[in-house]
N, C-alpha and C positions, 0 to 999 in steps of 0.2 A: 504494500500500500504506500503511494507514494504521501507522503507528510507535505503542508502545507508553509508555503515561506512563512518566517516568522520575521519581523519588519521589526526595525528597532528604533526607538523613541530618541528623542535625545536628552531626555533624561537618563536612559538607561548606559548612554553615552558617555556621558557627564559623572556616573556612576562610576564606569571603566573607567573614566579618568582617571578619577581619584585615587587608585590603585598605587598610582603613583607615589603615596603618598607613604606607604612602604617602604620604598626605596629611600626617599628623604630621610624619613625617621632614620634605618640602618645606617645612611651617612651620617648624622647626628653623632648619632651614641658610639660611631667607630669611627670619630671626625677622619673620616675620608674626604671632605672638603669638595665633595661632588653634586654639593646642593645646588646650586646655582647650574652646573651645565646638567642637572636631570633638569630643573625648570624649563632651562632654553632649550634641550631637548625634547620634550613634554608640547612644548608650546610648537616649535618649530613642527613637529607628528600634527597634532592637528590642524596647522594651517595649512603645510604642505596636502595633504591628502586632501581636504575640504575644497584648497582649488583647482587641484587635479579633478575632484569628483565636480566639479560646475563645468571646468574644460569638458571631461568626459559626454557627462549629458549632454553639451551644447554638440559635439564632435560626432557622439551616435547619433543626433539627430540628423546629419548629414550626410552623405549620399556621394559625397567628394573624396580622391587622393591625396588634394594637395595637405589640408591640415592632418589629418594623418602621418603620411610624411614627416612633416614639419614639428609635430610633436617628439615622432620618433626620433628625429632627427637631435633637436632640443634633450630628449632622455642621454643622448649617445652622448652628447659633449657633455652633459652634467657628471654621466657617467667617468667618463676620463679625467674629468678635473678630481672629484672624488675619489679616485683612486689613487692618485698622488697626494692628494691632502693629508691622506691616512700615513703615508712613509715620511721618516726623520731624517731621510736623507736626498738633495739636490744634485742634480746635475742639469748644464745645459740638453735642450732639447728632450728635458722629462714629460713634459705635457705632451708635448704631438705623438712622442712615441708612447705613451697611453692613448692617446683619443685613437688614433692608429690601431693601435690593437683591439682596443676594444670595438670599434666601429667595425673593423673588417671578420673577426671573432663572431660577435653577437649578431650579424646582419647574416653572414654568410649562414649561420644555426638557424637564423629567423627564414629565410628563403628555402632553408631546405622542409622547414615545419608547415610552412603559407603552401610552399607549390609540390612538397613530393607527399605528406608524411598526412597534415590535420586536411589538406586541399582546400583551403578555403576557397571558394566563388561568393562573390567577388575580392580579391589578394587582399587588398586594403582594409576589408572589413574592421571595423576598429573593432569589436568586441573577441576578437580574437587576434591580429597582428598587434593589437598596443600590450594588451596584459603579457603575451607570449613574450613580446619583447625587452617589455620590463623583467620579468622573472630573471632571463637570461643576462642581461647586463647587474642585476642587482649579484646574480655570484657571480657573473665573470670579473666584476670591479675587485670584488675582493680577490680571486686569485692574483689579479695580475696586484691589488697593491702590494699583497703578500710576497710576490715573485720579488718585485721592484725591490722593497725593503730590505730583503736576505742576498739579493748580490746586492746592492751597495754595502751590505753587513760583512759577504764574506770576503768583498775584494779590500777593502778596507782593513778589515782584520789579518788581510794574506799577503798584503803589500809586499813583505819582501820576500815570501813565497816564490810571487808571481813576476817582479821584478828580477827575483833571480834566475830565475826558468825562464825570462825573455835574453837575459844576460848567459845565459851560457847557450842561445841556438835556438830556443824553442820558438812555434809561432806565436803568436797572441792567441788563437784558438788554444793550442796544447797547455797557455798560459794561464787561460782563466776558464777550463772545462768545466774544475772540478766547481768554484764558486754558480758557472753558469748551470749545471746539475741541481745542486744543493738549491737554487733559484726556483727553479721550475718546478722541483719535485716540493717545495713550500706553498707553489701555490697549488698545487695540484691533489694535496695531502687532504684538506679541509672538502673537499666534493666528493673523494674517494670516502672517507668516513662519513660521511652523511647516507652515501649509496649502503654501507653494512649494513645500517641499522632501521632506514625508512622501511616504512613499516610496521615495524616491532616494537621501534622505541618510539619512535615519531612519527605523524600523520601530515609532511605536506603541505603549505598552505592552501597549492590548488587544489587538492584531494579534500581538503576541509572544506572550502568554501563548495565545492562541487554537492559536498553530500548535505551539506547545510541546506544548499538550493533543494535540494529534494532525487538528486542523478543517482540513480542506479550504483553500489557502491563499487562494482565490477568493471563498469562503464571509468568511474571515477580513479580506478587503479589504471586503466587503460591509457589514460590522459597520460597519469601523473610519470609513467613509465616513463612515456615520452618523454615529456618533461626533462626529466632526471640527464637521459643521455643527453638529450641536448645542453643541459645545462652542464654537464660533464666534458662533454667536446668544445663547447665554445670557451671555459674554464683552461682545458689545455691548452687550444688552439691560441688564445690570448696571453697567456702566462708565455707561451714561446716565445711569439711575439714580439712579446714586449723587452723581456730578457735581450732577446738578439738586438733589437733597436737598440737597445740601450748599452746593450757591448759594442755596435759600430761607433756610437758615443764617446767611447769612453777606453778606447783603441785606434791605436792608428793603424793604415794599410803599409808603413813604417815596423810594426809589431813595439810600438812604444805605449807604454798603459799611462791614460793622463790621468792620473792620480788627483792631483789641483784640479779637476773638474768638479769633484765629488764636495758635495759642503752639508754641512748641518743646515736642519731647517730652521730657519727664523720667523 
């Protein structure tokens, strides 16, 4: 028997808010001194979503490519800048080579789900190409800031490692393999663990909202399958990516490692 949507008030809203309120208290009493960014967190959650959901409705009601696009387009840059916000560590040419990756990462996942996999008719359909695409960038961002963070950690920390393996012959690849490994597989590590356990230990957001709406919950495994790999491959695909960008950066065709590129953040 399919169950009936259940519509939520925004008192019931205003309710969940306050949940938050948890968290505060636990900074309190353990002055972790994270009361103020759970507020501007708190606050930022509900604005962002409330005009996402105004965009939203105005955008389903339309019939058009172009905002679509244009939205998606907007998620993918927000995307890339976010994922460099998150690492402590700089270098020239960090931003393009995330928006790079992730745009080519998460688009390329996104067109194989629209045209071979969910088929949507018409491609653009927002209620399907915008969520699908969120999903995907929201963990491909984190792999790659993951990736980004741990090779700036490990060439940093391997300096004269890799200095000296360009100093006795070696190429720049042979130089900074083992850091560019240890990159990838950080960001790749956090998707793999989520695939063990979804499931068993965790239910998915899509898979939840799906069954909440009332979907079959067999129907709802079937999505979320999908889902997973794709967000698994765009994850890899991206974390490489971005890694490789950022070692043509940060190496010469010279096999000289520019060290001085690399800075804390400010």
């Amino acid at each position: 028997m399919k169950l009936p949507y259940l519509e939520l008030t925004y008192y019931q809203v205003a309710l969940a808010a306050g949940l938050i309120l948890i968290n505060g208290v636990i900074s309190a009493v353990l002055s972790l001194g994270l009361g103020r960014r759970l507020f501007v967190a708190a606050l930022c959650t509900v604005v962002q979503l409330l005009l996402i959901g105004l965009v939203l409705q105005h955008i389903f009601g339309l019939n058009r490519w172009e905002p679509v696009v244009a939205i998606m387009l907007l998620m993918t840059v927000v995307a890339g800048f976010a994922a460099v916000q998150r690492t402590h560590l700089r270098f020239p040419g960090i931003w393009l080579a995330s928006i790079i990756s992730v745009w080519a990462s998460a688009w390329l996942m996104e067109a194989i789900a629209l045209f071979a996999l969910v088929r949507v008719h018409p491609w653009y359909s927002p209620h399907y190409a915008i969520p699908l695409l969120g999903m995907i960038l929201g963990n491909t961002l984190n792999g790659i800031s993951l990736g980004l963070d741990r090779l700036g950690s490990e060439l940093t920390g391997r300096r004269a490692q890799v200095e000296a393996h360009l100093a006795l012959g070696a190429s720049r690849w042979e130089a900074a393999r083992q850091p560019i490994q240890q990159a990838v597989r950080t960001g790749m590590i956090p998707t793999i663990n989520a695939m063990m356990v979804v499931g068993i230990v965790s239910l998915p957001g899509m898979m939840t909202g799906q069954l909440l709406a009332g979907v079959a919950p067999i129907e709802a495994v079937k999505y979320q399958i999908v889902i997973m790999f794709l967000i698994s491959s765009a994850t890899a695909l991206g974390t490489v990516a971005v890694v490789l960008l950022s070692y043509h950066r940060l190496f010469t065709t010279d096999h000289q490692f520019l060290h001085s590129r690399i800075a804390e953040k400010r």
